[in-house]
N, CA, C and O atoms as a Tripos MOL2 file, in Angstrom:
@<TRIPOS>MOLECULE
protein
  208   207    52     0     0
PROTEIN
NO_CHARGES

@<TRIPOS>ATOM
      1 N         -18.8950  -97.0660   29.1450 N.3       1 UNK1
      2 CA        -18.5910  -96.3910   30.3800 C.3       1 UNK1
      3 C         -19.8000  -96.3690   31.3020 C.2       1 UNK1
      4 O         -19.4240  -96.6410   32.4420 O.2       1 UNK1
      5 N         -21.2810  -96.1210   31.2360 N.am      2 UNK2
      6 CA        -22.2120  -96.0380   31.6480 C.3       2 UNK2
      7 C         -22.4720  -97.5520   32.0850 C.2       2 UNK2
      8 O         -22.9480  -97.5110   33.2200 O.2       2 UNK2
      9 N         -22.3460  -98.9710   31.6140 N.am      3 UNK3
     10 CA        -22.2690 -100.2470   32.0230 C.3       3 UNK3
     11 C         -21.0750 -100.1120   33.5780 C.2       3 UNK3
     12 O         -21.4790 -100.2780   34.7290 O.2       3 UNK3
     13 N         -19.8570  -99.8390   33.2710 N.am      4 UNK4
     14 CA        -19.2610  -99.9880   33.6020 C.3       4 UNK4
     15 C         -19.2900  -98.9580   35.7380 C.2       4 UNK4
     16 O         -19.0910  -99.2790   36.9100 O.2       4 UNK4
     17 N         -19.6800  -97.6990   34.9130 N.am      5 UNK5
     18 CA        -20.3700  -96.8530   35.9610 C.3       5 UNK5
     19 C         -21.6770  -97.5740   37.1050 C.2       5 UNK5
     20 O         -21.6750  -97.5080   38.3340 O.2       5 UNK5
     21 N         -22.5240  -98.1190   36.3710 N.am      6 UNK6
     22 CA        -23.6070  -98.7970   36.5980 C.3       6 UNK6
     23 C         -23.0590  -99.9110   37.9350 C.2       6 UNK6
     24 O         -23.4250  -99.8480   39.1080 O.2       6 UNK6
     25 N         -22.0230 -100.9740   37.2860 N.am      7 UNK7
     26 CA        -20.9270 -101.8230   37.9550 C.3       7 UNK7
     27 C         -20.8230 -101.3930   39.3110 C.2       7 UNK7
     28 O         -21.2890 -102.0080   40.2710 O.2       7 UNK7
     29 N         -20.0020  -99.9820   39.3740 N.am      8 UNK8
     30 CA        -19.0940  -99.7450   40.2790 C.3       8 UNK8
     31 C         -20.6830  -99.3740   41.4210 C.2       8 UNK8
     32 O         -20.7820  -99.9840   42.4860 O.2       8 UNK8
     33 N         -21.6580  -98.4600   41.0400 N.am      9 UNK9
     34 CA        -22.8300  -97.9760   41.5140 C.3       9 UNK9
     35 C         -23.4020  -99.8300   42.5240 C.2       9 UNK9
     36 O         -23.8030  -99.8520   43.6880 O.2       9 UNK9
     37 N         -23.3210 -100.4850   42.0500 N.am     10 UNK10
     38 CA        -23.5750 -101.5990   42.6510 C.3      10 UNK10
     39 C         -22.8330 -102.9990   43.0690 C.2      10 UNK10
     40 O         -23.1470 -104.1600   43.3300 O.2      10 UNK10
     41 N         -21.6500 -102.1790   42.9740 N.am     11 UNK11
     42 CA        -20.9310 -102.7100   43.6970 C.3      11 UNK11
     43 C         -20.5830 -104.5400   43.2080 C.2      11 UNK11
     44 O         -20.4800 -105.6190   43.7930 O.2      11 UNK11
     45 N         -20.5050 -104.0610   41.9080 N.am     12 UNK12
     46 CA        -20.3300 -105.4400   41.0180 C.3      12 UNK12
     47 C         -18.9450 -105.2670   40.0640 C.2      12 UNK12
     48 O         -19.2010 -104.2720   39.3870 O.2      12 UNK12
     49 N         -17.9520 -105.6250   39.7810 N.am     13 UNK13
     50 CA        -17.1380 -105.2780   39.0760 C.3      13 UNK13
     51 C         -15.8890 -106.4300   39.1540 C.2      13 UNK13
     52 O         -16.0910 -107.6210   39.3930 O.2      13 UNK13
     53 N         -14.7640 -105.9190   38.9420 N.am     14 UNK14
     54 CA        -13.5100 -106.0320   39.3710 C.3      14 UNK14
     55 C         -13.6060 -107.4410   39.6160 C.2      14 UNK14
     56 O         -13.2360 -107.8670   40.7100 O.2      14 UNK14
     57 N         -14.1370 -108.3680   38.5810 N.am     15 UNK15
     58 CA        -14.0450 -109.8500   38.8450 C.3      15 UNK15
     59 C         -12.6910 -110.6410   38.6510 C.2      15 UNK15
     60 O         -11.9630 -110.5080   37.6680 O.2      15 UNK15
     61 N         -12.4530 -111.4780   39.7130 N.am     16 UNK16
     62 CA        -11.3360 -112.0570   39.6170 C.3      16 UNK16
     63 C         -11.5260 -113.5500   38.5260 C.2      16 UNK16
     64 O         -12.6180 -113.9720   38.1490 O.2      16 UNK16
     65 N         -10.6140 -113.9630   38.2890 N.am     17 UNK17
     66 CA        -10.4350 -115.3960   37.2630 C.3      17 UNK17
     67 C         -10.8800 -116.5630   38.3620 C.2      17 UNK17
     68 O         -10.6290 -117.7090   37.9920 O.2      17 UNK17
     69 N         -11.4630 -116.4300   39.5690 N.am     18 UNK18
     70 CA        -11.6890 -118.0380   40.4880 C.3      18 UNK18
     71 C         -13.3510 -117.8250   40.1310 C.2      18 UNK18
     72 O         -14.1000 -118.7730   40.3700 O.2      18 UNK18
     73 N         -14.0480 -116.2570   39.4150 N.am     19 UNK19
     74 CA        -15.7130 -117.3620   38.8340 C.3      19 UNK19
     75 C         -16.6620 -116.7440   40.0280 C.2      19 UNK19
     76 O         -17.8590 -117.0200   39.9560 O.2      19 UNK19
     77 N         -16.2410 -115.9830   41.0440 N.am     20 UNK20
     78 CA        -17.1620 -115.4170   41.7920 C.3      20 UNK20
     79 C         -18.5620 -114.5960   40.9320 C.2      20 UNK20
     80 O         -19.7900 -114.6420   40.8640 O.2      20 UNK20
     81 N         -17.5900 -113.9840   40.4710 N.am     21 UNK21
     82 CA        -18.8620 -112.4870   39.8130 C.3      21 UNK21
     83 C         -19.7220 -113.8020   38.8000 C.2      21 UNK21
     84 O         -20.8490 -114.1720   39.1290 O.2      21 UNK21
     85 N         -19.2600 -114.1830   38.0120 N.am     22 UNK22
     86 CA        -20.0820 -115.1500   36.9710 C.3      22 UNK22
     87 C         -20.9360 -115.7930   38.4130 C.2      22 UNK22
     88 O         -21.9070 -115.0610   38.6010 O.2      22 UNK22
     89 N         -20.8930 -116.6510   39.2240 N.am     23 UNK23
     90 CA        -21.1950 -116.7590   40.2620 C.3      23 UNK23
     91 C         -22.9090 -116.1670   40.8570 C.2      23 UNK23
     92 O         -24.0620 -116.5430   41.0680 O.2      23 UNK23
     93 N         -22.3090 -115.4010   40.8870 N.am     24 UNK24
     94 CA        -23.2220 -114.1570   41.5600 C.3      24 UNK24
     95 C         -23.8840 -113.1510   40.2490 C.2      24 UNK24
     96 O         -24.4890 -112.2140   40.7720 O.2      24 UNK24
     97 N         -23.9350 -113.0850   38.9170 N.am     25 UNK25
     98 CA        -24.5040 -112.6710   37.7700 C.3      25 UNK25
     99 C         -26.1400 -112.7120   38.3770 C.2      25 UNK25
    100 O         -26.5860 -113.6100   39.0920 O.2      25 UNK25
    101 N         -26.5240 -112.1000   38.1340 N.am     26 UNK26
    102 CA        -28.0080 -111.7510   38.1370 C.3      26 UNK26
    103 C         -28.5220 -112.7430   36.8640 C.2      26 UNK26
    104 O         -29.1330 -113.8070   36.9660 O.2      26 UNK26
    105 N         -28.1240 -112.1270   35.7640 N.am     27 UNK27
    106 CA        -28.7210 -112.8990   34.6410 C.3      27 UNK27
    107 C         -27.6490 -113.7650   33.7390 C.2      27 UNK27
    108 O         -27.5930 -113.9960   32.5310 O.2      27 UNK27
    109 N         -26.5690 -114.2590   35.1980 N.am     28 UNK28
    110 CA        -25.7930 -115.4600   34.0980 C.3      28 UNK28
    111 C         -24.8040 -115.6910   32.7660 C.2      28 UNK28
    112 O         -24.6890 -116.3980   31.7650 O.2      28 UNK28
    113 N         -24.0660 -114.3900   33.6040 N.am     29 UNK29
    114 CA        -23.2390 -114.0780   32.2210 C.3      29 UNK29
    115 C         -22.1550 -114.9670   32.6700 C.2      29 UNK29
    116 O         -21.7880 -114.8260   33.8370 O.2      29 UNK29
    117 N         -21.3760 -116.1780   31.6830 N.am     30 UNK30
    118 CA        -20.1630 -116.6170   32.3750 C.3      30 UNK30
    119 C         -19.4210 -116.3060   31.9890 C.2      30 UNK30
    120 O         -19.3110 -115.9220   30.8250 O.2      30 UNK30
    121 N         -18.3350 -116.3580   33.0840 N.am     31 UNK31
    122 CA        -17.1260 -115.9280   33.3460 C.3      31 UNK31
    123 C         -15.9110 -115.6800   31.9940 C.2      31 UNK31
    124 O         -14.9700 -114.8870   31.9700 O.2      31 UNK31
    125 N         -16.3100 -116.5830   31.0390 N.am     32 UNK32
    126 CA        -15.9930 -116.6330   29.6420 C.3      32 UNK32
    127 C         -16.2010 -114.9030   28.8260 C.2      32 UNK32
    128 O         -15.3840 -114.3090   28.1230 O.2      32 UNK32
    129 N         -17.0340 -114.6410   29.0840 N.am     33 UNK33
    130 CA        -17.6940 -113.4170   28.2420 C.3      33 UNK33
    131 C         -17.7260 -112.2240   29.4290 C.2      33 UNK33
    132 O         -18.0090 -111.0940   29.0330 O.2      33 UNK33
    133 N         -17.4600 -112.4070   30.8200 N.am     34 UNK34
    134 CA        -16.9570 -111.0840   31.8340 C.3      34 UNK34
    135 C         -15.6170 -110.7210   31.3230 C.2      34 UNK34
    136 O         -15.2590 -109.5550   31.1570 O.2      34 UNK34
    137 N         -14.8300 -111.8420   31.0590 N.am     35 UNK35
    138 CA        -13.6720 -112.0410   30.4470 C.3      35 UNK35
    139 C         -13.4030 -111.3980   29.2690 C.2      35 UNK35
    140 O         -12.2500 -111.0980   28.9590 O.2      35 UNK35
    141 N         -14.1770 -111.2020   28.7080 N.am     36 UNK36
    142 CA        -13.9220 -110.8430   26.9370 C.3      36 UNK36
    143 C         -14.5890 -109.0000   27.1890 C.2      36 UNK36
    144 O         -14.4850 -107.8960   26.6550 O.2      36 UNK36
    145 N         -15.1290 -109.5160   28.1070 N.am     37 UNK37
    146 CA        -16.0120 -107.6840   27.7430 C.3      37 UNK37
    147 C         -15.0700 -106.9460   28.9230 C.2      37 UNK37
    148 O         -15.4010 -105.7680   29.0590 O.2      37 UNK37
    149 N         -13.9130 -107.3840   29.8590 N.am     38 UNK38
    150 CA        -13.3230 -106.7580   30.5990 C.3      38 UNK38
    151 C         -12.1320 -106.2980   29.5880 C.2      38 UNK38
    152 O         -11.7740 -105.1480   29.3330 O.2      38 UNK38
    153 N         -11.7310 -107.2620   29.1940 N.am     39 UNK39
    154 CA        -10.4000 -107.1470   27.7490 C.3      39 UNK39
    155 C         -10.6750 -106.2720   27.4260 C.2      39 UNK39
    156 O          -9.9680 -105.3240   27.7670 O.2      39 UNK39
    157 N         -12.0300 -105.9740   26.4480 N.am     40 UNK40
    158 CA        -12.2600 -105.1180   25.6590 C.3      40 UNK40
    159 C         -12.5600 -103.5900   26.0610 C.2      40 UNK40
    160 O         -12.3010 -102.6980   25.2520 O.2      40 UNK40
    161 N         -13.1500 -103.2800   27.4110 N.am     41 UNK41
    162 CA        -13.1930 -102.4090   28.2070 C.3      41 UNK41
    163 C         -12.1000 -101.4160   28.4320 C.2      41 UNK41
    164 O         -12.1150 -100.1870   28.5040 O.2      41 UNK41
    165 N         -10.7110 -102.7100   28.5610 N.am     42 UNK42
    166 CA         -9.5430 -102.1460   28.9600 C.3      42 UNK42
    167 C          -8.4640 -101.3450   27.4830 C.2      42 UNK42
    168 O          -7.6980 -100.3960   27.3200 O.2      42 UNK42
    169 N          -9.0950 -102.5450   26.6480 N.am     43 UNK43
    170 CA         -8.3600 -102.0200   25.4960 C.3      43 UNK43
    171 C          -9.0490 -100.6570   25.0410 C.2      43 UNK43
    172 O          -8.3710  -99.6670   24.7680 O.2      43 UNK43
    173 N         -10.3890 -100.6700   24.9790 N.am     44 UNK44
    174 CA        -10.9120  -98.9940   24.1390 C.3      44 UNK44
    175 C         -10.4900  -98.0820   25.2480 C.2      44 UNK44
    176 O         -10.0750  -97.0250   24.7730 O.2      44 UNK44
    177 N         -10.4430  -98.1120   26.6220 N.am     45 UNK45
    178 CA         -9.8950  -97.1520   27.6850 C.3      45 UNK45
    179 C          -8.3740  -97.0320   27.5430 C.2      45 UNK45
    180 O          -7.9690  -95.8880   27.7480 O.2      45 UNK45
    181 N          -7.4620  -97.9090   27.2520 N.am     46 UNK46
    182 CA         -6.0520  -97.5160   26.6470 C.3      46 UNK46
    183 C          -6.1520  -96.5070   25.3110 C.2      46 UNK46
    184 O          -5.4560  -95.5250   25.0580 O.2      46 UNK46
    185 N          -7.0080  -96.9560   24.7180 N.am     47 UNK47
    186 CA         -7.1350  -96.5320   23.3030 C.3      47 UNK47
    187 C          -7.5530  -94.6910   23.3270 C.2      47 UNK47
    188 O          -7.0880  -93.7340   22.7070 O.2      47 UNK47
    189 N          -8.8290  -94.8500   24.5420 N.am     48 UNK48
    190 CA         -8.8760  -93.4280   24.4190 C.3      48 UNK48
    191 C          -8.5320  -92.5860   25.0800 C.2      48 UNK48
    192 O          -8.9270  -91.4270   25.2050 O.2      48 UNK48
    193 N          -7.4150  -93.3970   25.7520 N.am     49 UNK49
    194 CA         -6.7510  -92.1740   26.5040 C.3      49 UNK49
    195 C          -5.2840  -91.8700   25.7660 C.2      49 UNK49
    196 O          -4.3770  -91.2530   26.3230 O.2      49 UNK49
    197 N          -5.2240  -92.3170   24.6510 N.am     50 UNK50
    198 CA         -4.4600  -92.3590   23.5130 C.3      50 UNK50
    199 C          -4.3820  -91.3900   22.6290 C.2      50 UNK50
    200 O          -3.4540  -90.8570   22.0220 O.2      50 UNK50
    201 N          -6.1160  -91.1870   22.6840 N.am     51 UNK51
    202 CA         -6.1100  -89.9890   22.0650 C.3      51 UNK51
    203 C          -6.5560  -88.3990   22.5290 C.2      51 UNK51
    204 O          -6.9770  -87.4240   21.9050 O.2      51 UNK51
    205 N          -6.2510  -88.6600   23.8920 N.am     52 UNK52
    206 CA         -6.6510  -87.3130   24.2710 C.3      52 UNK52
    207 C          -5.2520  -86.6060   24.6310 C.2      52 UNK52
    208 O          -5.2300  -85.4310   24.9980 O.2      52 UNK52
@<TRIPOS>BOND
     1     1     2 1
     2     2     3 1
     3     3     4 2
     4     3     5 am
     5     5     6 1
     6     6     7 1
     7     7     8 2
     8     7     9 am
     9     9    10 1
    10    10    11 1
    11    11    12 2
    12    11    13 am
    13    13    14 1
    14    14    15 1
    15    15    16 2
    16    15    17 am
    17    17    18 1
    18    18    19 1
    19    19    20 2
    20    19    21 am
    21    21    22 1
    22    22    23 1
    23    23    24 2
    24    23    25 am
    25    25    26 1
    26    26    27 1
    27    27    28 2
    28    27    29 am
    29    29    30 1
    30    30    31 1
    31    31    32 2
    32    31    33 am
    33    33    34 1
    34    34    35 1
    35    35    36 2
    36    35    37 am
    37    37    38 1
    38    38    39 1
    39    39    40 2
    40    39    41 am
    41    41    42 1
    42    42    43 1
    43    43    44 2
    44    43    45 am
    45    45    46 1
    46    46    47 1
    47    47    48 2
    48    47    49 am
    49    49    50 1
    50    50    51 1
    51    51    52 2
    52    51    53 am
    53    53    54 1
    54    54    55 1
    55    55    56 2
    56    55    57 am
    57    57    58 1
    58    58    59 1
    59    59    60 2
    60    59    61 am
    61    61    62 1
    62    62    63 1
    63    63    64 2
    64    63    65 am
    65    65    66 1
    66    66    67 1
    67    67    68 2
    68    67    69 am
    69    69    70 1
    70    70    71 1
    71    71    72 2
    72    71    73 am
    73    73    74 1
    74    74    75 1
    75    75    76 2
    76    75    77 am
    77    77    78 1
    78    78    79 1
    79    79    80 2
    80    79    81 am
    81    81    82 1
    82    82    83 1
    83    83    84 2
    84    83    85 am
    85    85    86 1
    86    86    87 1
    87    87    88 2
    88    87    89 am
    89    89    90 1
    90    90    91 1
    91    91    92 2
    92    91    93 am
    93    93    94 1
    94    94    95 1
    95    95    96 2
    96    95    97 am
    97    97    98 1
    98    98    99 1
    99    99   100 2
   100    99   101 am
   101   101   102 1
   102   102   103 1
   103   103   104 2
   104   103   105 am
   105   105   106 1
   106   106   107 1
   107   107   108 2
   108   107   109 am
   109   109   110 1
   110   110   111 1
   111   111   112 2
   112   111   113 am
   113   113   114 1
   114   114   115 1
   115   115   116 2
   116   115   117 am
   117   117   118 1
   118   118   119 1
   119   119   120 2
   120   119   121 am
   121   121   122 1
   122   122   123 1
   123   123   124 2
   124   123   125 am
   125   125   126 1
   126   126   127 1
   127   127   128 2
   128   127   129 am
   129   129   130 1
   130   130   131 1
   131   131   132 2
   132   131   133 am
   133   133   134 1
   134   134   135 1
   135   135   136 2
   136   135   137 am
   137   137   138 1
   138   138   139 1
   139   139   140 2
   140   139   141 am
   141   141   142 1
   142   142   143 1
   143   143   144 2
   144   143   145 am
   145   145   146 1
   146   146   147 1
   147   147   148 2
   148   147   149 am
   149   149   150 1
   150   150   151 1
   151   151   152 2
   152   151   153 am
   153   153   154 1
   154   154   155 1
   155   155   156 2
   156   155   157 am
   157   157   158 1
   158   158   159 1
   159   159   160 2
   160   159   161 am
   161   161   162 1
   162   162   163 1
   163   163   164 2
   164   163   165 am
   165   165   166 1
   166   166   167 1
   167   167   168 2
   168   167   169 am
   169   169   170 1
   170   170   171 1
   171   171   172 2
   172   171   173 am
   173   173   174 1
   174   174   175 1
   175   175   176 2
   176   175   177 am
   177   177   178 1
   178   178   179 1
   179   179   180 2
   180   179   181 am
   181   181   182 1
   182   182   183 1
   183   183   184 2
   184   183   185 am
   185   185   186 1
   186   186   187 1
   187   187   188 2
   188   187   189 am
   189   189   190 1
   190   190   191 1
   191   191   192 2
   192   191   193 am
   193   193   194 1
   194   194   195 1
   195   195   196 2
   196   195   197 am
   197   197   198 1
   198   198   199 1
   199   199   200 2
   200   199   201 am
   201   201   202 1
   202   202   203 1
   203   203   204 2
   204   203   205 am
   205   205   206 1
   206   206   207 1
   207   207   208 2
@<TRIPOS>SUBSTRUCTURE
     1 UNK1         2 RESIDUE 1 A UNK
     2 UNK2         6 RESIDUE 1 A UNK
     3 UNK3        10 RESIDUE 1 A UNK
     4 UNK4        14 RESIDUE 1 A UNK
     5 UNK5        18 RESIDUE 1 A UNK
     6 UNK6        22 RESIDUE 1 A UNK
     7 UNK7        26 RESIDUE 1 A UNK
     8 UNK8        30 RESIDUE 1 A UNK
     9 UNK9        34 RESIDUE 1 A UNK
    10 UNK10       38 RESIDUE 1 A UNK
    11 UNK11       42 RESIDUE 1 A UNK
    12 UNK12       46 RESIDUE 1 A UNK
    13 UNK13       50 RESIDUE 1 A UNK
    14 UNK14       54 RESIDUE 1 A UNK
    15 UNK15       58 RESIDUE 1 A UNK
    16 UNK16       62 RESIDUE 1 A UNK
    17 UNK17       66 RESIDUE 1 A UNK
    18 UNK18       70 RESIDUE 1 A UNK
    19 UNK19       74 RESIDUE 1 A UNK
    20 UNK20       78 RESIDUE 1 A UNK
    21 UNK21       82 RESIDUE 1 A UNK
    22 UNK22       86 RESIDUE 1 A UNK
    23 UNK23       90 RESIDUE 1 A UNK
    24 UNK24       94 RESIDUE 1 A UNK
    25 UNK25       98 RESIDUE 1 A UNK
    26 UNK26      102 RESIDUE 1 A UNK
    27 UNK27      106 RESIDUE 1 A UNK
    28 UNK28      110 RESIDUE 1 A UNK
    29 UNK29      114 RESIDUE 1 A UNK
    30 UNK30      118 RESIDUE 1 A UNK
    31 UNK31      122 RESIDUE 1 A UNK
    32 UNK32      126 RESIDUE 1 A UNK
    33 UNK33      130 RESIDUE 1 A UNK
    34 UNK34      134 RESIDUE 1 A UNK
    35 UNK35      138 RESIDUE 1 A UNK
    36 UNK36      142 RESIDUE 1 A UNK
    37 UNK37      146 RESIDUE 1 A UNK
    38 UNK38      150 RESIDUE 1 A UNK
    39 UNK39      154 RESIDUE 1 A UNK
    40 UNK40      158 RESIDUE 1 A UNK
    41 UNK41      162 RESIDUE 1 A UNK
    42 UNK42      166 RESIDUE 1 A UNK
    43 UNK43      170 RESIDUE 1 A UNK
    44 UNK44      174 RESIDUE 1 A UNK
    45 UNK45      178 RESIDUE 1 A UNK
    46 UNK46      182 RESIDUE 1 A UNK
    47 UNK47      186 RESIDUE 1 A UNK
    48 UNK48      190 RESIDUE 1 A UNK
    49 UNK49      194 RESIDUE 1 A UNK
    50 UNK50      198 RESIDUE 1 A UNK
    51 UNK51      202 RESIDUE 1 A UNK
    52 UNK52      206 RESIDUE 1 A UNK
């Protein structure tokens, strides 16, 4: 959540599938692995709002 907070604080986030944000990465994360860590983001935030 604090990554994700960090994101929104600079106005980096909400990457679409055409490769911009990978694009524009500071330190080159591609689009492959924005991909996998957005999935996973979304799934533990389903998850814990599951359990509240």
């Amino acid at each position: 959540e604090n990554m994700v907070a960090r994101m929104d604080i600079e106005g980096f986030g909400a990457c679409s599938n055409i490769g911009s944000c990978a694009a524009e990465c500071p330190v080159g994360i591609s689009l492959e692995n924005i991909a996998i860590l957005n999935r996973e983001f979304l799934t533990a935030k389903v998850a814990s709002n599951n359990l509240a």
